[in-house]
Structures are given as C-alpha cells and as structure tokens.
C-alpha positions in Angstrom: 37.6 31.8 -41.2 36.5 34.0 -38.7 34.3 34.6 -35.4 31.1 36.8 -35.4 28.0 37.1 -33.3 24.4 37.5 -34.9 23.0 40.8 -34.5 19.5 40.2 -36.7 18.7 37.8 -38.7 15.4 37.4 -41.1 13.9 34.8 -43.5 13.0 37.7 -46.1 14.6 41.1 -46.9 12.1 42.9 -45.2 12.0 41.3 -42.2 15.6 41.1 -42.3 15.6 45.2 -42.2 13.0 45.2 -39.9 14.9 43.3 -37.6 17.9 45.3 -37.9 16.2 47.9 -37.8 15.0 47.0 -34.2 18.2 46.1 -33.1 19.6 49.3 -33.3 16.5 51.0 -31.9 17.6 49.1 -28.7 21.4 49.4 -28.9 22.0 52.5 -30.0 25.8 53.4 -30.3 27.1 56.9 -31.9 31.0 58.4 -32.4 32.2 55.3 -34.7 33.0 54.3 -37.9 32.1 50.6 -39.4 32.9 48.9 -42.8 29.9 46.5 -44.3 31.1 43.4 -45.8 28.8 40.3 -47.7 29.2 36.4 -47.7 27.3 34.2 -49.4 27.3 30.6 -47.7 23.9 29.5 -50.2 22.1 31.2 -52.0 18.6 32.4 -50.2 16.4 29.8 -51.5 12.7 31.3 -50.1 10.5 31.3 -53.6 9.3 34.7 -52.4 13.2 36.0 -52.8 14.5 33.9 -55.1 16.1 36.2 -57.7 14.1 40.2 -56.2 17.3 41.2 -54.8 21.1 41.5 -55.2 23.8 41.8 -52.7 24.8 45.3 -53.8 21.3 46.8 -53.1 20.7 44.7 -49.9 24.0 46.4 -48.6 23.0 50.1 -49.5 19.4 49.1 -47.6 21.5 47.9 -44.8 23.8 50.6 -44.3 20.8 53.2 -44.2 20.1 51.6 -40.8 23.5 51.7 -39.1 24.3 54.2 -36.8 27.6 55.8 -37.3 29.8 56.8 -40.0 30.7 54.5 -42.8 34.8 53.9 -43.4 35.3 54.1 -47.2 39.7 55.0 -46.7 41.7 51.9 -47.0 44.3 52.8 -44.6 45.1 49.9 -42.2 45.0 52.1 -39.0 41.6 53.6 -39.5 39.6 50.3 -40.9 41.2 48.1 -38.2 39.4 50.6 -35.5 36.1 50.2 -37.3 33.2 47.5 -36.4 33.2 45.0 -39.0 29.2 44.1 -40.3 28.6 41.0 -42.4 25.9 39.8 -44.1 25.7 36.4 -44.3 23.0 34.6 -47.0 22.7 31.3 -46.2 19.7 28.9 -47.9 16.8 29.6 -45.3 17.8 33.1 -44.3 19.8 36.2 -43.9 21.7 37.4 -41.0 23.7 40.6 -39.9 26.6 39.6 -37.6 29.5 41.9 -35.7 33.0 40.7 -37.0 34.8 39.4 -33.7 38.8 39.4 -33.6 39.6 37.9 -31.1 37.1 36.0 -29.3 39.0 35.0 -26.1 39.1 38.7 -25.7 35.4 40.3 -26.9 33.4 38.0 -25.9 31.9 37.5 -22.2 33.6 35.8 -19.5 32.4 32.4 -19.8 32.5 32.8 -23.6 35.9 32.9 -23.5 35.8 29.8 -20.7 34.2 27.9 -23.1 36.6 28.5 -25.6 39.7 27.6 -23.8 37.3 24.3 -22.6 36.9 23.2 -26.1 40.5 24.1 -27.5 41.5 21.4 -24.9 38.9 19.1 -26.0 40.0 19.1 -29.7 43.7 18.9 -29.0 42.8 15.5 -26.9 40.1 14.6 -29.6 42.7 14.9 -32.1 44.8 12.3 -30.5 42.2 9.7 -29.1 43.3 6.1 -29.1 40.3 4.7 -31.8 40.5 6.6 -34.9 38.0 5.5 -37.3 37.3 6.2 -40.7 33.7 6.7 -41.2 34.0 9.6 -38.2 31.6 12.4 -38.5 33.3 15.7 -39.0 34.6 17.2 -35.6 33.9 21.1 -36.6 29.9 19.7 -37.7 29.4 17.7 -34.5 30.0 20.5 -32.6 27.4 22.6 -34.2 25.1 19.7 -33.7 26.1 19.0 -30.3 25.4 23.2 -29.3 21.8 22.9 -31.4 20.4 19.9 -29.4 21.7 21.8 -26.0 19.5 24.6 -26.8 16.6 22.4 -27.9 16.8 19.7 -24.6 14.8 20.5 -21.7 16.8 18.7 -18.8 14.1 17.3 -16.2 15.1 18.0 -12.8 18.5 18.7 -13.6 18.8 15.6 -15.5 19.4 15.2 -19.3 19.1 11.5 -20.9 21.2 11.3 -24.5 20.9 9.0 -26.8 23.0 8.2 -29.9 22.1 5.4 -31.8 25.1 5.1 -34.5 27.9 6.1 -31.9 31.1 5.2 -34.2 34.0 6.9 -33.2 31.5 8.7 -29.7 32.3 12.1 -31.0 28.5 13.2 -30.0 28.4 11.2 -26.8 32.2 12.9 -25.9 31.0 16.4 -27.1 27.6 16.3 -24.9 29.2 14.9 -21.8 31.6 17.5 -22.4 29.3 20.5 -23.0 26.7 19.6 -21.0 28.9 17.8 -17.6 29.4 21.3 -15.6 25.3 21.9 -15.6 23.2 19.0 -15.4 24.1 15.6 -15.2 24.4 13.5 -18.1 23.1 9.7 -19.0 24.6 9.5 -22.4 23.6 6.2 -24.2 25.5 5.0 -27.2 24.7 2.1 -29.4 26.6 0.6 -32.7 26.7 -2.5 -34.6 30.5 -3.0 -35.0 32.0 -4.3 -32.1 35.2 -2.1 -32.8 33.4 1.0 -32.8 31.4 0.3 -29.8 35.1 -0.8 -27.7 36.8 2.2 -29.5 34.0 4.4 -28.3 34.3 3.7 -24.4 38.2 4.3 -25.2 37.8 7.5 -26.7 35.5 8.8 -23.9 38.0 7.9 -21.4 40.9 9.3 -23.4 38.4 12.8 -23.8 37.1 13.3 -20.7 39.2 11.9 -17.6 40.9 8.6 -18.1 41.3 8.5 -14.2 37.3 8.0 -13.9 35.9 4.5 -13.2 34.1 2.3 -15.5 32.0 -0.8 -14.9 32.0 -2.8 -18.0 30.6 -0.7 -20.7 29.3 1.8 -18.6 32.3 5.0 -18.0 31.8 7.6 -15.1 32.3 11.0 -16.0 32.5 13.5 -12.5 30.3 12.7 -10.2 27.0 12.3 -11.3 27.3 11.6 -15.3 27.9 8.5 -17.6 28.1 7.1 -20.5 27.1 3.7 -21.6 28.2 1.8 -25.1 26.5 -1.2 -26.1 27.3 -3.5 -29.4 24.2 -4.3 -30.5 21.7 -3.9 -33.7 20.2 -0.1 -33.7 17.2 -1.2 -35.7 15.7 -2.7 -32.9 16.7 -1.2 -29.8 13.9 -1.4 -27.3 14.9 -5.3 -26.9 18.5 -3.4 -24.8 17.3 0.1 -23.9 14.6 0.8 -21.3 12.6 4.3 -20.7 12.4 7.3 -22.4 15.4 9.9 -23.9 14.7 13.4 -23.5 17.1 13.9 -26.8 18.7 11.8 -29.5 21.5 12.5 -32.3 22.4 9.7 -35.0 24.5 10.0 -38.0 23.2 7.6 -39.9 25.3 4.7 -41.6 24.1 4.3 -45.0 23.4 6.9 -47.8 24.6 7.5 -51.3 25.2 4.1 -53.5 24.5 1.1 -50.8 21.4 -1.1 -51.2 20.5 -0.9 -47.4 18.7 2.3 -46.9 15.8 0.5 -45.5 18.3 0.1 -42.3 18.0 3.8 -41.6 14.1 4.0 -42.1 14.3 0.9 -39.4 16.7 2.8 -37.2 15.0 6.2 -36.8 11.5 4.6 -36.0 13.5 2.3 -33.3 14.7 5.6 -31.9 11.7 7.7 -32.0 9.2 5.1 -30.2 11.9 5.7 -27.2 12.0 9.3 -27.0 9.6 11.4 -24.7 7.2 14.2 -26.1 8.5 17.0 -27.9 12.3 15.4 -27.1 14.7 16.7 -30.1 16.3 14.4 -32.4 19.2 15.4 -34.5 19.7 13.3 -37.8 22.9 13.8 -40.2 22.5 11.6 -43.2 23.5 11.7 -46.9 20.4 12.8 -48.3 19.9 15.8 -50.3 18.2 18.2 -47.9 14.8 19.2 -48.8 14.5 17.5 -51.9 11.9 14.8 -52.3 13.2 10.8 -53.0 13.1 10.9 -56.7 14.9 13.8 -57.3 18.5 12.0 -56.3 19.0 8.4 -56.8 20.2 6.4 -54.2 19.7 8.5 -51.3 18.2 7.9 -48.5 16.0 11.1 -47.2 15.6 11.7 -43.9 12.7 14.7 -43.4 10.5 12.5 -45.2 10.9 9.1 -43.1 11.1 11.2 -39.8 7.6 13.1 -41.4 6.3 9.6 -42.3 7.0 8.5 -38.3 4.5 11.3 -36.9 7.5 13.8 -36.2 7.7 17.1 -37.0 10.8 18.5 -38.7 11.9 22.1 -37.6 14.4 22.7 -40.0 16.6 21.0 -42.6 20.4 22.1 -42.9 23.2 21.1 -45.6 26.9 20.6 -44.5 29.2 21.6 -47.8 31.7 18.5 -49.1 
C-alpha cells in the first residue's frame, strides 16, 4: 500500500514520545509543512496500554513534537508538498514512519539498487518452472529473509543457511539472492517430497542464473556460493547434514487440523542440535502466536517447543489471512 521508513518506534506511549522526541532533537528540520496520518495493523496488545489511550489523543501528543507547521487545507498542491507522518500500531509496538512516494527516487543509492534487484527477482519468481501449492507467501518470505540477514553473523565472510522444509526454495532463492553480492553463501535445503526437493534445485536455477553449474543436487551460484537440496526426512537430519549452521528458517508442514504435529516438535529439535551458539532460527507455522496450547485446538505452537528446546524466543510475529 505504500513505502515508509521508521523514524521512532516505542513499545509504550511514553517511550514512544520519548523517542520521537529524540529523533527530532537530532534531525532538526524547520520551513515545512507535514500532515499526520494513523494505521492500525493490530491493536497494541502491551497489558500496560491496553485500553489508556486512543488514536485521536496519541496524534495531538505526537504532533506537539514535530517541527514545522501542520497542513490542515485540502488543496492537492499544498498537501502533496507536505511530509507525510504515520503512526503505525501494530500488536507489540508503536512506530512513527516518513511516508515515501517514490522509493526508487527518495531513498539512498543502493536502496533503490536493491529495489530494481528484487523487482527482477519477483518477475522471474513469478514464472519459475515448479509451482507448488503449499508455497509460503512471496511478500512474507521476504520480510523473513531481510530479518534473518540482520540477525546472522557471517564468520569470515562466510554465511551457512539452512532450511529444513525447502518446498517450493523461496527462502533458499531469496538468501542466495540477498545475501550473494556480500558474503558467500552455503545454502542447505532439505524436504521430504521428492517433487519439492527436484522442483527446488529447478527454481534456483531458473532465479538466480540458469547458466551456473550444478553437480547433482548441489547448484553454483557466482563464484563462491551454493546451494544444496536433499530428499530426505527433516526429523532426523544429523544422519545427512554435517557441522554447524550459523542460521536456519523452516516453514513448518503441519498445523491447523492434521494429527502429525509431533513431526514439527521432531523437526525443530533436529534443526536446533545443528545450529552454532546464538545462530538465529526463523520458524513460520500455523500456530496462534503467543497463545499457550490449549487455548486453540489443533495447533501446533511453536514459541513453546522452541522454549521447551533450551532456545530463547526474541519475538513472536502474526502474518494476517
């Protein structure tokens, strides 16, 4: 819907104005006019706020920290000049962002680089030769994808990926393609259905550069990255992988209404006993997001197997329907 970059963001209202407050202590900008606008994505669901405030007055707080003049006309000309503030609430906090128009042309140089790269990518992603059903959502992966970038540490210029539920290899194809121009990639993908794991290694080569060479399952991409698909049962994958993955992403395969959640409880601990210390590990899955197991039926949840394993969950996120 539309492009903006965070300015402050806080997990209560007053540290939400405190941090705006200090953003514009550092960036001070006089001699223009702005508009502030509101968004609810989910509802702020911090006990402590739950209910003490409503958009109307957070706005008026807001706007007492802006520097400028506000635009209240509604003549085309005039608000089309102005910088566009949101507020976004979303379930774990609340952020002020700067409305971008056009982001090829407001945003850095490599920004817009970037942007261009990954228009590319989804126009070939959209017509990759294996299109599977059960494929995660293209828009969400790369949100994923950009998340476990900015959590992995590479070691010496080296970054070791694995997925353990590869389907369709929109994570593998996303990281070798985000992450190929910086550091060199070993990007390890595993599944269970034979067609997913062949349609994988086609979609890769369709993605990235179908002139690269491959050696049986294992596909070349540039000069010193890879990526390697094996068929084979992810509850149990120390008997085909060997060492340690500084990162991991897995959409898990069962959720809501099948009797074989145990799989994914087998799957994550098979993938956590071969990452290294502190390596992040990204896990989409059906479950209800911070709710314990009783309170939906027939879900599997995630945060509390991945707690139950010794790891420790950051943060919990829920993608809408």
């Amino acid at each position: 819907q539309y492009v903006a970059r965070v300015l402050a963001a806080g997990v209560t209202v007053d540290d939400f104005l405190v941090a705006i407050r200090c953003h514009f202590n550092k960036n001070a900008v006089q001699n223009f006019t702005w508009v502030l606008d509101y968004d609810t994505f989910e509802p702020l669901s911090n006990d402590l706020q739950r209910g003490k405030f409503k958009p109307s007055m957070l706005m008026c707080a807001v706007s007492l920290s802006l520097h400028g003049e506000p635009t209240v006309t509604t003549e085309r000309d005039v608000v089309e000049k102005a910088i566009k503030y949101r507020i976004i609430e979303t379930n774990d906090r609340l952020y002020l962002t700067k409305m971008i128009a056009d982001p090829t042309v407001e945003t850095r140089p490599h920004e817009s680089q970037m942007c261009h790269s990954l228009t590319v990518f989804k126009t070939k992603w959209a017509r990759r030769p294996f299109q599977y059903s059960g494929s995660f959502n293209l828009e969400a992966a790369i949100t994923v994808v950009d998340i476990l970038r900015d959590l992995t540490v590479p070691k010496q210029g080296r970054v070791k990926l694995l997925d353990p539920t590869c389907g369709s290899g929109s994570f593998l194809a996303l990281a070798l393609h985000a992450w190929a121009d910086s550091v060199s990639v070993r990007a390890v993908g595993v599944d269970s259905n034979p067609k997913c794991s062949e349609g994988s290694l086609r979609n890769l080569k369709h993605v990235l550069d179908s002139s690269n060479s491959s050696d049986g399952n294992t596909f070349r991409v540039g000069s010193s990255s890879s990526a390697t698909i094996h068929c084979a049962d992810s509850s149990d994958l120390s008997n085909i992988l060997g060492g340690t993955f500084d990162c991991a992403v897995a959409n898990l395969p069962w959720n809501r209404n099948t009797f074989e959640l145990g799989s994914n409880e087998r799957i994550l601990e098979s993938v956590s006993s071969l990452l290294s210390p502190g390596a992040p590990f990204i896990v989409v899955s059906g479950g209800m997001a911070g709710q314990d197991e009783s309170d939906v039926d027939g879900c599997f949840n995630a945060r509390s197997c991945l707690e139950r394993l010794g790891m420790i969950v950051l943060t919990t996120a829920c993608i809408p329907p």
